[in-house]
MIKELO-631522 format. One line per field, with one value per residue: residue number from 1; residue in one letter; x, y, z of N, C-alpha, C in turn. Coordinates in steps of 0.05 Angstrom, whole numbers. Each point is the difference from the previous one (the first is absolute). Layout:
# residues N
seq = [NUM, ...]
type = [A, ...]
neast = [X, ...]
nnorth = [Y, ...]
nup = [Z, ...]
caeast = [X, ...]
canorth = [Y, ...]
caup = [Z, ...]
ceast = [X, ...]
cnorth = [Y, ...]
cup = [Z, ...]
***
This chain:
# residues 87
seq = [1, 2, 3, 4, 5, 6, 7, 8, 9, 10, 11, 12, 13, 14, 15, 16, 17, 18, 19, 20, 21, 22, 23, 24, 25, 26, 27, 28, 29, 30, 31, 32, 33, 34, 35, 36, 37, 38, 39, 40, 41, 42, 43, 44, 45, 46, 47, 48, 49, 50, 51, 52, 53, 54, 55, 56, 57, 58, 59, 60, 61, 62, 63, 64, 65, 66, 67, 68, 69, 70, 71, 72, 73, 74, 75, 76, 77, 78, 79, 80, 81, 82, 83, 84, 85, 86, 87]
type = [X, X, X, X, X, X, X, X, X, X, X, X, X, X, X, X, X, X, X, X, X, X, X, X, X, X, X, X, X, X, X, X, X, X, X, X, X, X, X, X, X, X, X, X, X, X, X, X, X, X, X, X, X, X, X, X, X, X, X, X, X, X, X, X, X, X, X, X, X, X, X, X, X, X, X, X, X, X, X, X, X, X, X, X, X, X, X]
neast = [-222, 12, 21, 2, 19, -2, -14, -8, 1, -2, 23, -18, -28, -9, 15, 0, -21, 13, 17, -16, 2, -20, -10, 16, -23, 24, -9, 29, -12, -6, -17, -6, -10, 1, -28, 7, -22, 15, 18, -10, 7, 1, 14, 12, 14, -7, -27, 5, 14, -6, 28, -20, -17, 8, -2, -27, -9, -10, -17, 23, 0, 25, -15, 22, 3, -27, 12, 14, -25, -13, 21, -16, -29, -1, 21, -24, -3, 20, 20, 9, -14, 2, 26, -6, 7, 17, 17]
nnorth = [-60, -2, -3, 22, -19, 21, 17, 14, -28, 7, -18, 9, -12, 17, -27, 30, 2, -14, 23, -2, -11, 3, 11, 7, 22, 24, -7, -4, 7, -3, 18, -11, 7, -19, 9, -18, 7, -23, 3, 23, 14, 16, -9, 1, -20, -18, 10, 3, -26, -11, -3, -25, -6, -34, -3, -15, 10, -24, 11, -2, -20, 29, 9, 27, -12, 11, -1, 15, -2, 2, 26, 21, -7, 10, 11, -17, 3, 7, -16, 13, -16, 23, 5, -23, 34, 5, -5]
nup = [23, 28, -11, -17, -9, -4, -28, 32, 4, -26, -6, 18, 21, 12, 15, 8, -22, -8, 5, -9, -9, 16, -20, -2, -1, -1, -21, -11, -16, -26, 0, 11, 18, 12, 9, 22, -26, 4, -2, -15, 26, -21, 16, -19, 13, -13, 1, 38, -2, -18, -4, -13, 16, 1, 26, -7, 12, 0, 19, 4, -15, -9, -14, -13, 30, -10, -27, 23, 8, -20, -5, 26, -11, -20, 14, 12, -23, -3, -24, 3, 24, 13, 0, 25, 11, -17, 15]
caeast = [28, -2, 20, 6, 27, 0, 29, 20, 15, 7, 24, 8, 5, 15, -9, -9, -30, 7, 14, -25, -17, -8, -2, 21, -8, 10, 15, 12, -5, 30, -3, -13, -9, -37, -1, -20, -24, -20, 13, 5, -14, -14, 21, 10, 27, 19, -12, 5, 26, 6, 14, -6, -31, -9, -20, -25, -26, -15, -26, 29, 25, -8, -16, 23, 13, -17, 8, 12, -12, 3, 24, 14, -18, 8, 24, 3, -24, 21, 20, 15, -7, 24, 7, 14, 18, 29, 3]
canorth = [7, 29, 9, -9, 20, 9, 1, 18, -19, -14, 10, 6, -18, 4, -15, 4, -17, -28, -9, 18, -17, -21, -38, -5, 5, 9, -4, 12, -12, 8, 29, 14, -15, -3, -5, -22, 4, -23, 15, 23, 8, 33, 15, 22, 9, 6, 23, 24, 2, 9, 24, 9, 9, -11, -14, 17, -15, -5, 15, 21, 1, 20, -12, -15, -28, -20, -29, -20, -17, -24, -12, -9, -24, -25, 2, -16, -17, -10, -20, 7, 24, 15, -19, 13, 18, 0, 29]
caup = [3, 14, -11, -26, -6, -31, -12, 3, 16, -24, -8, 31, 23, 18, 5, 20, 2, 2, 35, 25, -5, 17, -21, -27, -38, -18, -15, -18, -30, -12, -1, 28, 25, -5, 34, -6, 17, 19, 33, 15, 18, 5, 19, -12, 4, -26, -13, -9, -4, -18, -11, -24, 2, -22, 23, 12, -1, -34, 3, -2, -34, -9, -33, -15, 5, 2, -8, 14, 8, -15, 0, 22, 11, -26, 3, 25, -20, -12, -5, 17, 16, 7, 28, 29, -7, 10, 23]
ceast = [2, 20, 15, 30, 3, 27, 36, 16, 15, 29, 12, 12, 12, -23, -7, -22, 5, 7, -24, -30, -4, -4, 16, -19, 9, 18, 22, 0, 32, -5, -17, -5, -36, -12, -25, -27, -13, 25, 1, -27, -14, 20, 0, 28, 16, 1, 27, 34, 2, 4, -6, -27, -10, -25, -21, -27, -12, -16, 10, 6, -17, -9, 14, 16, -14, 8, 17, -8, -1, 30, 16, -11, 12, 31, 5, -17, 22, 9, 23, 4, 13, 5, 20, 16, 23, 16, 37]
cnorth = [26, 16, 1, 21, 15, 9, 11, -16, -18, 6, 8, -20, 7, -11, 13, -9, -32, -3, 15, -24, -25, -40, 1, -7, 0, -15, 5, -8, 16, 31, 12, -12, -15, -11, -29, 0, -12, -4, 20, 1, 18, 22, 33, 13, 5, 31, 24, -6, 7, 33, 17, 4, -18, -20, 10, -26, -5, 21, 36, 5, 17, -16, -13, -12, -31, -27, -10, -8, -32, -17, -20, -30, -21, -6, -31, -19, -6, -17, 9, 34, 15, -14, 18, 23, -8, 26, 5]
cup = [16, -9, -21, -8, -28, -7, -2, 12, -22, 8, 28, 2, 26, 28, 37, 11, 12, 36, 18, -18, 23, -3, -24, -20, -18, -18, -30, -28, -16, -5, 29, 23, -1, 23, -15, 10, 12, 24, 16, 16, 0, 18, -9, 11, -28, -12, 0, 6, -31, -18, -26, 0, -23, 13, -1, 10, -24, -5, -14, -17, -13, -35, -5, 1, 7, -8, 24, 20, -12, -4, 23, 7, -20, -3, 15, -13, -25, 0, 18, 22, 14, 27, 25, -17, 12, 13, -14]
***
């Protein structure tokens, strides 16, 4: 997963990341944004639109947001997965 959205995007959503995304990764669950790790490119356009500094490289994610890695991969391994964002 080259990209992983953490927790400061909870409750956001602020979907600047979404309109500079090259392959429409990004996707909107019911508390945050989640990039699809088997779409995303590595790009890193998303990185630095975002307002809340919740974007990082997997390689990136500061400890303590470690679980969202896992969150962001198993988010798409769900009964019901986050879908196209709405504008």
């Amino acid at each position: 997963m080259p990209y992983v959205i953490t927790e400061a995007c909870i409750n956001v959503k602020d979907k600047s990341c979404v309109d500079v995304c090259p392959v429409d990764c990004i996707y909107e669950g019911p508390d945050q944004l989640y990039i699809h790790p088997d779409e995303c490119i590595d790009c890193g356009a998303c990185e630095p639109e975002c307002p809340v500094t919740a974007i990082f490289p997997e390689e990136d994610v500061p400890q303590q947001q470690a679980p969202f890695i896992a969150k962001n991969r198993d988010a798409f391994k769900s009964a019901t997965p986050p879908g196209r964002p709405t504008r």
